[in-house]
PyMOL commands that place a pseudoatom at each C-alpha (Angstrom):
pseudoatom trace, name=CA, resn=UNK, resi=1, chain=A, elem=C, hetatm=0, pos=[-194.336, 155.302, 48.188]
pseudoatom trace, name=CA, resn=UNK, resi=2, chain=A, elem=C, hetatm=0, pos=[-196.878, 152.644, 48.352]
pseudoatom trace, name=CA, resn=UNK, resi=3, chain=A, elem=C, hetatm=0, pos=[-199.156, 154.625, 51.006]
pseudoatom trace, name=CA, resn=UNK, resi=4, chain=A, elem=C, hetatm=0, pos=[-199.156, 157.345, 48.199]
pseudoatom trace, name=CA, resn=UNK, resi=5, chain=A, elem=C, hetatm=0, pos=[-200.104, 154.966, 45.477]
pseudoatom trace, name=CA, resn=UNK, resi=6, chain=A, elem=C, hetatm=0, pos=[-203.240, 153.888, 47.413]
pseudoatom trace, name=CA, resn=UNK, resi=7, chain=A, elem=C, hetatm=0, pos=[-204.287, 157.375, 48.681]
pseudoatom trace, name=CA, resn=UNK, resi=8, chain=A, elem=C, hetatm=0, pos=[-204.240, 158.459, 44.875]
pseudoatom trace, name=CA, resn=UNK, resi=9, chain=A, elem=C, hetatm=0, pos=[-206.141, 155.038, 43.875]
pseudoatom trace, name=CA, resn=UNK, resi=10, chain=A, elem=C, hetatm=0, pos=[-208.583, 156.106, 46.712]
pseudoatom trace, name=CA, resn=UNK, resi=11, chain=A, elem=C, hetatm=0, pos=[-208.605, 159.961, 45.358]
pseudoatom trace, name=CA, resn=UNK, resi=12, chain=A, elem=C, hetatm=0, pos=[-209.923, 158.785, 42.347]
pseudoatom trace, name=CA, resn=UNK, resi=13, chain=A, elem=C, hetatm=0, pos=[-212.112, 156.389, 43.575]
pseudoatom trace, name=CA, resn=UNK, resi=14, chain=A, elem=C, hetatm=0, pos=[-214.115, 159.002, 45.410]
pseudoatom trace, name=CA, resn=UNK, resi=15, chain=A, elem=C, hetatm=0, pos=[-214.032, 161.537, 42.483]
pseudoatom trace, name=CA, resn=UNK, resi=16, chain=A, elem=C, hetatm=0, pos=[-215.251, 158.856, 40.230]
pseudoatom trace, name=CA, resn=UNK, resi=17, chain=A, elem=C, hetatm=0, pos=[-218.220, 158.062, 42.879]
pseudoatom trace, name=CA, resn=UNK, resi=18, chain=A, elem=C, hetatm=0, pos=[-218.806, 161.724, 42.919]
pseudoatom trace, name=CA, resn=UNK, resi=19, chain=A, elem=C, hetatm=0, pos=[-219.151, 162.182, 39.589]
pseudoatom trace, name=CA, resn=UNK, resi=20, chain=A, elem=C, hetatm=0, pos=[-221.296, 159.469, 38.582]
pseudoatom trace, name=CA, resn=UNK, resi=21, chain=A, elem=C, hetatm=0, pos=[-223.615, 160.115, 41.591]
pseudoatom trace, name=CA, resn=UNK, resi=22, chain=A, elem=C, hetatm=0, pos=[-224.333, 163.648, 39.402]
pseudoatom trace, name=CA, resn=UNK, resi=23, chain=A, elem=C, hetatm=0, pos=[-224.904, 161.387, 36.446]
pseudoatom trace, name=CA, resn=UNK, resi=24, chain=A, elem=C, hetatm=0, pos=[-227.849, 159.602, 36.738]
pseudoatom trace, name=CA, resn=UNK, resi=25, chain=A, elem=C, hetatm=0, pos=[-229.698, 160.095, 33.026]
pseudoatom trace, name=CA, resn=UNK, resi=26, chain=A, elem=C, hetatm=0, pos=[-230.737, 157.558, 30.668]
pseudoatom trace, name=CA, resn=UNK, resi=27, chain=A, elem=C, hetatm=0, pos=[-228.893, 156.944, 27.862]
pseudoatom trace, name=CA, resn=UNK, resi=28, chain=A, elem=C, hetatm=0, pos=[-229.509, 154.382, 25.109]
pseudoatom trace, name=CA, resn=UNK, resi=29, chain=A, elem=C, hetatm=0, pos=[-226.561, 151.786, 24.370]
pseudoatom trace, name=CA, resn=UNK, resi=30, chain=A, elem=C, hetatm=0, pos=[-226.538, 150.028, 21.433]
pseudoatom trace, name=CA, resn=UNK, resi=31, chain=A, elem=C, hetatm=0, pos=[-223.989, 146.857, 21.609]
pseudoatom trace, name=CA, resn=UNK, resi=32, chain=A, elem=C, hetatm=0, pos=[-223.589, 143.964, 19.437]
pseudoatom trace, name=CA, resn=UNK, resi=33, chain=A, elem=C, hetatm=0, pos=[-226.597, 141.522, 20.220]
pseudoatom trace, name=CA, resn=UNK, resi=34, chain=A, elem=C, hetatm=0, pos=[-229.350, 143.936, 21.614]
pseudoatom trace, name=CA, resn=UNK, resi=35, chain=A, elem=C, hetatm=0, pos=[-229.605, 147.610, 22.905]
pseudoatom trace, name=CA, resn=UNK, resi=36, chain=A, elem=C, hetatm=0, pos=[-230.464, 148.678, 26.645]
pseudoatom trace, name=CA, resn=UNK, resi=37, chain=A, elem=C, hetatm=0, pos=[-231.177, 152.081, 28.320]
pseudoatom trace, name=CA, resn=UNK, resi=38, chain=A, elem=C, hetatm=0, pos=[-228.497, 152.412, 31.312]
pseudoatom trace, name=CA, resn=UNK, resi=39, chain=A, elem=C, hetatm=0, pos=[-227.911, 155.176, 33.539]
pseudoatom trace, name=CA, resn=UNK, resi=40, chain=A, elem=C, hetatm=0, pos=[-224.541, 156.835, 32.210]
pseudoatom trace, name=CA, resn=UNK, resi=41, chain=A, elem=C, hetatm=0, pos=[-222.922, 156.503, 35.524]
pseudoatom trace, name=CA, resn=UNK, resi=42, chain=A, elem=C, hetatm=0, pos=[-224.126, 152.690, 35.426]
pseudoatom trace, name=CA, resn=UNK, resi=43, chain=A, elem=C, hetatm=0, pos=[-222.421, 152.379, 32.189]
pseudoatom trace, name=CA, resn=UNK, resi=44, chain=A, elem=C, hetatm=0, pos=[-219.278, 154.753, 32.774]
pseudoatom trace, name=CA, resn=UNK, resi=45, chain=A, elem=C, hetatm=0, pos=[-218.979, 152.289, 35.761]
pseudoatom trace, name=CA, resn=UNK, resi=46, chain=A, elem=C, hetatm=0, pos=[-219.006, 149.174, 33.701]
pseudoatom trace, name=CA, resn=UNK, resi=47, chain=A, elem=C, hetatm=0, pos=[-216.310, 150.712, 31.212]
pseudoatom trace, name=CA, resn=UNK, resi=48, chain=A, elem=C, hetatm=0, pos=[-213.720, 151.929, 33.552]
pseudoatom trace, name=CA, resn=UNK, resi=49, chain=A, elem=C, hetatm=0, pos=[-214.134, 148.300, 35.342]
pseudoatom trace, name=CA, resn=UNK, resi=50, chain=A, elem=C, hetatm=0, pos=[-213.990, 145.951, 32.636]
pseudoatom trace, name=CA, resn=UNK, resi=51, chain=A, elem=C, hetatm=0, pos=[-210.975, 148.375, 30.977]
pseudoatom trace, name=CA, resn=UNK, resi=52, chain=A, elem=C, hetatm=0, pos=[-209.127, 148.436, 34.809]
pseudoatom trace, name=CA, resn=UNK, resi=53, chain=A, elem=C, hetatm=0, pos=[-209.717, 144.428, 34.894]
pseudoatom trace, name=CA, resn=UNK, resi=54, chain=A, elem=C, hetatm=0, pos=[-208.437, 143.769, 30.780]
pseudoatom trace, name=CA, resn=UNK, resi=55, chain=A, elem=C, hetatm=0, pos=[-205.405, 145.990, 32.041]
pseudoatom trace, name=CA, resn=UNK, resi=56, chain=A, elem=C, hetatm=0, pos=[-204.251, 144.069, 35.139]
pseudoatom trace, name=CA, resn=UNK, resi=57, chain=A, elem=C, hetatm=0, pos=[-204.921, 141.251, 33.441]
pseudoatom trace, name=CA, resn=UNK, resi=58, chain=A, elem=C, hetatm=0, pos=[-202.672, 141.881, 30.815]
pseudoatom trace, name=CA, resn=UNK, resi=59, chain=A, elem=C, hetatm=0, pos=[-200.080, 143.600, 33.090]
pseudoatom trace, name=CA, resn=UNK, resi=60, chain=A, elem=C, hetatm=0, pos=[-200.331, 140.240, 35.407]
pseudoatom trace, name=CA, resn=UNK, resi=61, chain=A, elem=C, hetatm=0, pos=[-199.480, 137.911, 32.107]
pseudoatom trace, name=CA, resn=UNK, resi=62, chain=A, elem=C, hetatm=0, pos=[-196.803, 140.511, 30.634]
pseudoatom trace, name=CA, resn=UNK, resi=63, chain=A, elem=C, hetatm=0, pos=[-194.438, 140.392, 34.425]
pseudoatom trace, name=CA, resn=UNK, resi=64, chain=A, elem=C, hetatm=0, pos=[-195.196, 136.439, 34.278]
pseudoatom trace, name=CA, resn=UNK, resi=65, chain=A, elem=C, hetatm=0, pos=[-193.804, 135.965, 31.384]
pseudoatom trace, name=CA, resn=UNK, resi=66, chain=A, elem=C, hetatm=0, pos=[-190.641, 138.440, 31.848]
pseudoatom trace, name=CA, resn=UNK, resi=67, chain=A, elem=C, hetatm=0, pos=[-190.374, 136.678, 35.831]
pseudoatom trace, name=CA, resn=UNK, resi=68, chain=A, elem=C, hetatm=0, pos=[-190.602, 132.821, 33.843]
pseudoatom trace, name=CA, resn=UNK, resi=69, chain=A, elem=C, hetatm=0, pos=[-187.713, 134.350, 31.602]
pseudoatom trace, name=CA, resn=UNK, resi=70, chain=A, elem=C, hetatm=0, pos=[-185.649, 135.781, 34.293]
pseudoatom trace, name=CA, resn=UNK, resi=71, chain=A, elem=C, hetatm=0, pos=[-185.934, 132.290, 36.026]
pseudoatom trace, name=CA, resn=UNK, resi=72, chain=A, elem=C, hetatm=0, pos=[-185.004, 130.350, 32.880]
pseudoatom trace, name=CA, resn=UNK, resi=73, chain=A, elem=C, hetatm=0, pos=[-181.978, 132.467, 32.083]
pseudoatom trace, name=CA, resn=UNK, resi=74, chain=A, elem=C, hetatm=0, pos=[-180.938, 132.238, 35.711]
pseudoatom trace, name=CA, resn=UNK, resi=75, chain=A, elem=C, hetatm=0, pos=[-180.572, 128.612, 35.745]
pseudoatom trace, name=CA, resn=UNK, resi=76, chain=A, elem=C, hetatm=0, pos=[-178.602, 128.677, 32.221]
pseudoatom trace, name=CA, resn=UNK, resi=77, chain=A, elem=C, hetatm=0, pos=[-176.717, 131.587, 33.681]
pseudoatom trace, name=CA, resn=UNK, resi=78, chain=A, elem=C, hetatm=0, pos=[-176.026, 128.977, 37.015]
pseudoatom trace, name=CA, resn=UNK, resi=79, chain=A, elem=C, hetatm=0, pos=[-174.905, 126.281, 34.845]
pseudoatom trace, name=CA, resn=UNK, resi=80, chain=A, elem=C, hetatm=0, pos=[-172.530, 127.880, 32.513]
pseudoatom trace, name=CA, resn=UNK, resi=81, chain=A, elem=C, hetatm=0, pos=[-170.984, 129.698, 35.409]
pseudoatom trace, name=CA, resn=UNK, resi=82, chain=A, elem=C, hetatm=0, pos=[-170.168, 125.459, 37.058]
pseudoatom trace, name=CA, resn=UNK, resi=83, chain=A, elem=C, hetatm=0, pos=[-169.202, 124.818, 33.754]
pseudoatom trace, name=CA, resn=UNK, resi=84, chain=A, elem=C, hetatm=0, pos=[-166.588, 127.415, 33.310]
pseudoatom trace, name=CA, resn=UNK, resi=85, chain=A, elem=C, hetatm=0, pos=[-165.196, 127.102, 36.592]
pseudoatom trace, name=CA, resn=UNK, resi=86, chain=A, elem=C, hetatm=0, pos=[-164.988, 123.268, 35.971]
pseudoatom trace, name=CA, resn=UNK, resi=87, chain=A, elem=C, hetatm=0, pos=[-162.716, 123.503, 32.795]
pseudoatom trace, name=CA, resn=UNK, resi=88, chain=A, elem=C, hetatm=0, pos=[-160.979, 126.640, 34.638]
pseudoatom trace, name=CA, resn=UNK, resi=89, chain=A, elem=C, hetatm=0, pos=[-160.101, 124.156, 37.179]
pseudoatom trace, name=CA, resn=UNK, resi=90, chain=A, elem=C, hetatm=0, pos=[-158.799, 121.252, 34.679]
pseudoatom trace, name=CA, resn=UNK, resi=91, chain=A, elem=C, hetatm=0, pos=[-154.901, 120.892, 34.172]
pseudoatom trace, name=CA, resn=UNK, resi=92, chain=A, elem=C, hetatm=0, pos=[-153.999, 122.402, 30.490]
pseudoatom trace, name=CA, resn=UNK, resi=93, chain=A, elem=C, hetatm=0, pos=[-152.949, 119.154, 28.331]
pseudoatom trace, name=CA, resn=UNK, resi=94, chain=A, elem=C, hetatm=0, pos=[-150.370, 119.884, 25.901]
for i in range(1, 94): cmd.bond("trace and resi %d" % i, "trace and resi %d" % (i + 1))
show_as sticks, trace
zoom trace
């Protein structure tokens, strides 16, 4: 499954080389401090990357937090399970 995951990462790789290869106008790109002239597949480049990057990044923090969790609520889960099978093990008093 993971050899398929790559190969289709790869696939689109290419195709994205491909098509910004046929790209190669000028466009003007106005952003907040200044405007530049870029070749579109420059620019298409730059977007998919920094978009790609913001989205592992955010996928990275997102299973941190749920793996810090899952550790947390293993340890209470750990101690109330020594806990129960302490008073399970006590005499009853009457």
């Amino acid at each position: 499954m993971k050899i398929i995951s790559i190969l289709i990462l790869v696939v689109c790789f290419l195709i994205t080389l491909a098509l910004g290869a046929q790209n190669q106008e000028l466009v003007n790109f106005n952003y907040l401090a200044a405007q530049g002239e870029f070749q579109l597949s420059t620019l298409l480049g730059i977007a998919f990357g920094s978009g790609f990057g913001l989205g592992w990044l955010i996928c990275g923090m997102l299973y941190l937090k749920a793996r810090f969790s899952k550790n947390r609520l293993t340890k209470k889960v750990v101690k109330q399970q020594k806990e129960l099978d302490q008073l399970r093990d006590e005499p009853i008093k009457e």
